[in-house]
N, C-alpha and C positions, 0 to 999 in steps of 0.2 A: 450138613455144613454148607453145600453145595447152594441148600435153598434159602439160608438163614442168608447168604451174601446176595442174593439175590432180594430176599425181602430189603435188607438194606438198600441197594441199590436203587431199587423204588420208593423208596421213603424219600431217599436225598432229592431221585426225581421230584416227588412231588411237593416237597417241601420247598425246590427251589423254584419251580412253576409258579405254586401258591405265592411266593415274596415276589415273582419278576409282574403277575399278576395284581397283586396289592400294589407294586410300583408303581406300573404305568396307569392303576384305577386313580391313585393318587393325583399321578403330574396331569391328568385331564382333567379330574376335579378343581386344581391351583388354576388350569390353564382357561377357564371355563367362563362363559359370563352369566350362566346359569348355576352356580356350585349346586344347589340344592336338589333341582329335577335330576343331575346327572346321578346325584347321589342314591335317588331314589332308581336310577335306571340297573346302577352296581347291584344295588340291595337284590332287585326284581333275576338278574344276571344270576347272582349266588345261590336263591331260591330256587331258578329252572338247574343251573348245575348241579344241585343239594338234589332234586327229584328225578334228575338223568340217573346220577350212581344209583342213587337209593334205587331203581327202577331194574339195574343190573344185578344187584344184590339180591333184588327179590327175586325174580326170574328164575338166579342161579347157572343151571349148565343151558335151560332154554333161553338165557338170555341173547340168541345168537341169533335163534329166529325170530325175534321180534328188536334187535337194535336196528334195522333199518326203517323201519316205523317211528320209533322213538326218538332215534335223531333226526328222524325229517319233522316231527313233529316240535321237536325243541327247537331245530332251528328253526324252522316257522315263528313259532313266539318270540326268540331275540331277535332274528330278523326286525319282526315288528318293533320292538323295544331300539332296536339301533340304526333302524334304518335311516332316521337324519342326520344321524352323525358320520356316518358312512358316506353317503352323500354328498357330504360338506367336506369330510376329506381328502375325496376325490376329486371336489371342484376348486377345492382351496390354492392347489399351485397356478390355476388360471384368474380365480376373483385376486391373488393378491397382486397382480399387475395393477390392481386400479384400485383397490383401497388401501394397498401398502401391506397386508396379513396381521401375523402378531406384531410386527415391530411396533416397540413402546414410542410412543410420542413427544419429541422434547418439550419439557414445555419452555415457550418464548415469550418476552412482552408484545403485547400489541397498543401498536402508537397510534392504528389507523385511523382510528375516530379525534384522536388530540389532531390528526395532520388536518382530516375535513375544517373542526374546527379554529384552527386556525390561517386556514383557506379563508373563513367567510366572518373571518375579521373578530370571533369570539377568544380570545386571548385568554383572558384568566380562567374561561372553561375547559381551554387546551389547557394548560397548566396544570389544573386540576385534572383532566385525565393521565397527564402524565407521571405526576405525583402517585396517582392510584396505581401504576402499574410499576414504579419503582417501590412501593412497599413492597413490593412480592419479590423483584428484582434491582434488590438496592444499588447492585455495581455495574448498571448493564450501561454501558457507554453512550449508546446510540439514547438513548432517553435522555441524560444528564446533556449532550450536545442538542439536542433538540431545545431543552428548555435553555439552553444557554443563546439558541439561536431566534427564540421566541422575546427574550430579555432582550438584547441586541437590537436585531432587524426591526422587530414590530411594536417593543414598548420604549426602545431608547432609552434603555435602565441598562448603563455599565457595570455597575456594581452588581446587578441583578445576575448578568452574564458570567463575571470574573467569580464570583461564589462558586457561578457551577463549573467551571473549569477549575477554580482550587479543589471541588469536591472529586473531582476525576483522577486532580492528579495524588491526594489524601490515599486512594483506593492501593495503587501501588500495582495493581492487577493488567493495564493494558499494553499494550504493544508499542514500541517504540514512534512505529509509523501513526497512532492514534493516539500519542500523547507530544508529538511535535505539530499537528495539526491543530489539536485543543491550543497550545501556545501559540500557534501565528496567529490564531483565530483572537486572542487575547490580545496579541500585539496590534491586531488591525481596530479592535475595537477600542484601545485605549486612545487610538489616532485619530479615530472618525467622530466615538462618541465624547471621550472625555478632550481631545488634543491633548495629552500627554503623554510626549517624547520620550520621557527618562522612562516610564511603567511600560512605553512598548515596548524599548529597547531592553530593558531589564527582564522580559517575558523572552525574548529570542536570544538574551546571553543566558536564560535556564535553559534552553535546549542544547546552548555549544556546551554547556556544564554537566547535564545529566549524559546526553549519546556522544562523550567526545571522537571526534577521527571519525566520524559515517556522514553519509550524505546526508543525515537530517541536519546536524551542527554544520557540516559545511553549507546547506542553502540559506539556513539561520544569518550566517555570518555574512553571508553577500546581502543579507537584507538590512544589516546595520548600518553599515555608512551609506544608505541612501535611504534612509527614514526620510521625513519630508521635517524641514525647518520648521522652527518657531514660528517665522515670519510666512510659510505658507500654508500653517496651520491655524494661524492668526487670518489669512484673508480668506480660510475656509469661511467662516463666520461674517467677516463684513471686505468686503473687493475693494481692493486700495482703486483710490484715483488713477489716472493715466497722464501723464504729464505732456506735453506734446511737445517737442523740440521746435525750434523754428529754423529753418533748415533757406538757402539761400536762394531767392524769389526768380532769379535769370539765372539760375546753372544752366538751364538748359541751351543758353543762347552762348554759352563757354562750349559746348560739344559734350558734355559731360552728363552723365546720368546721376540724379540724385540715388543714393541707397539707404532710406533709413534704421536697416538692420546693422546689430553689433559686430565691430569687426569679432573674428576670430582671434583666440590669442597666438601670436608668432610660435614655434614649436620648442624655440629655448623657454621660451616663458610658462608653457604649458605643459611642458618636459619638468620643470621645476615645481610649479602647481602639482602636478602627480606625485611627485616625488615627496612634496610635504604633505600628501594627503594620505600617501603609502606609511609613512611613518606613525600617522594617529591608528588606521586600518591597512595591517600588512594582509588581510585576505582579500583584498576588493581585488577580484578578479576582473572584472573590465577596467579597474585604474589601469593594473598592471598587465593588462594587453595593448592598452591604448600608449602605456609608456614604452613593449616592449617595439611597436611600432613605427614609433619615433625613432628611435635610436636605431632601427634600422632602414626606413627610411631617408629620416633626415640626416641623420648623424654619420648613416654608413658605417656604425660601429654593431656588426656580429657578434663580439664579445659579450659584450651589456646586453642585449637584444636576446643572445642566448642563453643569459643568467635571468632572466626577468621569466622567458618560456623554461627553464628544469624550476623555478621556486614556483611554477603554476602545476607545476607534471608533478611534484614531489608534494603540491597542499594535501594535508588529510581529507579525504571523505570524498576526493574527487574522485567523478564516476569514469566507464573506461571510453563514454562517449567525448566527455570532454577533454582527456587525458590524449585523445585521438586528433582531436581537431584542434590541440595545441600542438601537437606533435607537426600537423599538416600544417598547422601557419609557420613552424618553423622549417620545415622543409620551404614552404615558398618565400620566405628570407631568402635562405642559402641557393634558390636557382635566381631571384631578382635583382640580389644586393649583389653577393658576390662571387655568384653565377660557379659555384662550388657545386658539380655535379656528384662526387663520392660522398661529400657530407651530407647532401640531400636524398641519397640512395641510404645513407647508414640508417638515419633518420627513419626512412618508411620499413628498413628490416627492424626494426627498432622496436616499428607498432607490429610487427609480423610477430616476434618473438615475445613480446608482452600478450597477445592476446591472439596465440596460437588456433587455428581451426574456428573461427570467428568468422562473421559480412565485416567486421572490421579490419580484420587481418587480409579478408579478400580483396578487400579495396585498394588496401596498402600494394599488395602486389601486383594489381590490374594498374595503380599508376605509376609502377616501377617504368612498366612496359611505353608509357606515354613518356616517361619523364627527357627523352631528345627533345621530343616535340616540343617540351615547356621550354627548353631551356634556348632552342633557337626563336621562338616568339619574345623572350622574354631581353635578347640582346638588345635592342634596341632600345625599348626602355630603360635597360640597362647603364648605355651610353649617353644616353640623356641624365638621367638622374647622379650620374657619376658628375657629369661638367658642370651640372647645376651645383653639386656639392665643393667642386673646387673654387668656381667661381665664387661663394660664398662663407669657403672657410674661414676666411679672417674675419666676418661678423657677427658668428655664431656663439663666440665664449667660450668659457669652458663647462664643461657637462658638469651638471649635476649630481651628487652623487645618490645613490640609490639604498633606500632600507633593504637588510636580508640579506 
């Protein structure tokens, strides 16, 4: 009984030897750039093991004094049989530093022959190379932008261009950040190549449409209201006349300097221009800094000045750079206008607290530390601009009122 458990127990040895031995002949064979030779190398392997036993067998009980012969001489022969593979697997953890080992190979497009030719002015060749490598990679972005950028810059074909930005954004596949790009890039070509105002502008209200509330719809929207006019898209094409004034021949013999430049506009007037400009584009952030500056400037009125800086700190998509350095113009309000040193301190705990363990939050609190300093420089311009405002209370009007 004793020996029949034992027979067993060699059997499972060997039967599981034999499968861990078939395994790994296998995953070298799959892994192999040779399948074939290596196959023949197993075969030649199974042969010398097949005539090692048999060798044992025959012998019998003298097999004892003659197995150190027979295994030096077996291993001899695999040796031979394996010795480049041996070899290669020992040098393999130092070769794959510099060809990389197994690791499988992505495959990429390659544009670099379309870039050459389109370097040296062959166009529709480029095209055609890039065509050939979008067969194989229909959705690959950087090719569909390229040829949109070959349509554009080099053949002056907008339509050529706007196809491949409609085919980009068809795809559904890209990243927010490379499908707000495709669109300005559309918006800037409808302006340059075709001048039409409505197709740019309608390319950057689909980015405030597709990514609302992020920084791409909000940079989108600061580029609306200062598209460029008709009329300076009109003298893109042909440069208006220049009219010349005729300006008074002895000013100079009055003491007076002639200035042929535009006045500026007064700040009630220009306070009111903003304000109906705010109303058509409530996100035109430099409108509505330049408005909130007037009013505390000119007007002395904090109130208004501080509803105009929270409707800029409360825009969606605003980043925390700029959320900071709205924050820091309203703080230097509150120490010039009206020299309110706790509302200017709450102010910088303010960016502290929004943008905890930050260089932003640091700064906030490194000008905690200066903020005396500002506030005794800032007296005196203080009192200047205070008597300048009373002096001309009575012919300012009444303020305009404000969108938002």
């Amino acid at each position: 009984m004793e020996r029949g458990g034992q027979y067993f127990t060699g059997l499972v040895g060997l039967i599981g030897a034999a499968a861990l031995v078939v395994w790994f002949a296998w995953r070298t064979i799959k892994n192999s750039d040779d399948p074939g030779r290596l196959i023949m190398k197993w075969v030649l392997t199974a042969a010398v093991a097949g005539m090692f036993l048999f060798c044992l067998f025959f012998f019998g009980r003298d097999g004892a004094l003659v197995l150190p012969g027979l295994g030096a001489g077996f291993g001899v022969v695999l040796g031979i049989i394996w010795a480049p593979q041996l070899g290669a697997m020992l040098a393999k953890p130092i070769t794959s530093f510099y060809d990389g080992g197994s690791a499988e190979v992505e495959a990429r497009p390659f544009y670099a022959i379309a870039r050459a030719k389109q370097k040296r002015g062959q166009y529709e060749e480029a095209l055609a190379a890039i065509r050939g490598q979008l067969d194989k990679f229909p959705e690959d972005y950087e090719g569909w932008m390229l040829m949109a950028e070959i349509y554009a810059r080099d053949l002056k074909d907008n339509a050529g261009a706007q196809n491949c930005i409609e085919e980009i954004l068809r795809h559904g596949t890209h990243t927010p950040k490379n499908v707000a790009f495709a669109l300005n890039c559309s918006s800037d070509w409808h302006l340059n190549l075709a001048s039409d105002r409505e197709a740019a502008r309608f390319a950057l209200e689909r980015i405030v449409a597709m990514f609302p509330e992020t920084e791409f719809a909000h940079s989108a929207a600061q580029r609306i209201p200062h598209l460029a006019s008709d009329q300076m898209l009109a003298e893109q094409k042909e440069r208006p006349r220049l009219a010349l004034k005729h300006y008074d021949e002895h000013i100079g013999l009055r003491g007076e300097v002639a200035d042929p430049r535009p006045k500026e506009d007064e700040p009630p007037a220009k306070a009111a221009r903003l304000v109906s400009h705010l109303n058509d584009f409530p996100e035109d952030v430099e409108a509505r800094e330049e408005l909130a500056k007037i009013y505390a400037d000119h007007y002395q009125r904090m109130d208004l000045a501080t509803d105009q800086i929270e409707q800029l700190v409360a825009s969606p998509g605003a980043g925390p750079k700029e959320i900071v350095r709205w924050l820091n113009m309203l703080a230097d309000y509150h120490i010039r206008v009206d020299q309110d040193r706790p509302a200017a301190e709450a102010v910088l705990h303010r960016i502290m607290d929004l943008f905890p363990n930050t260089a932003l939050a640091a700064k906030a609190e490194s000008r905690l530390a200066y903020l005396e300093g500002e506030m005794r420089k800032n007296k005196t311009s203080q009192a200047l601009t205070l008597g300048s405002y009373e002096e001309n209370l009575g012919l300012k009007g009444q303020l305009p009122k404000t969108p938002g």
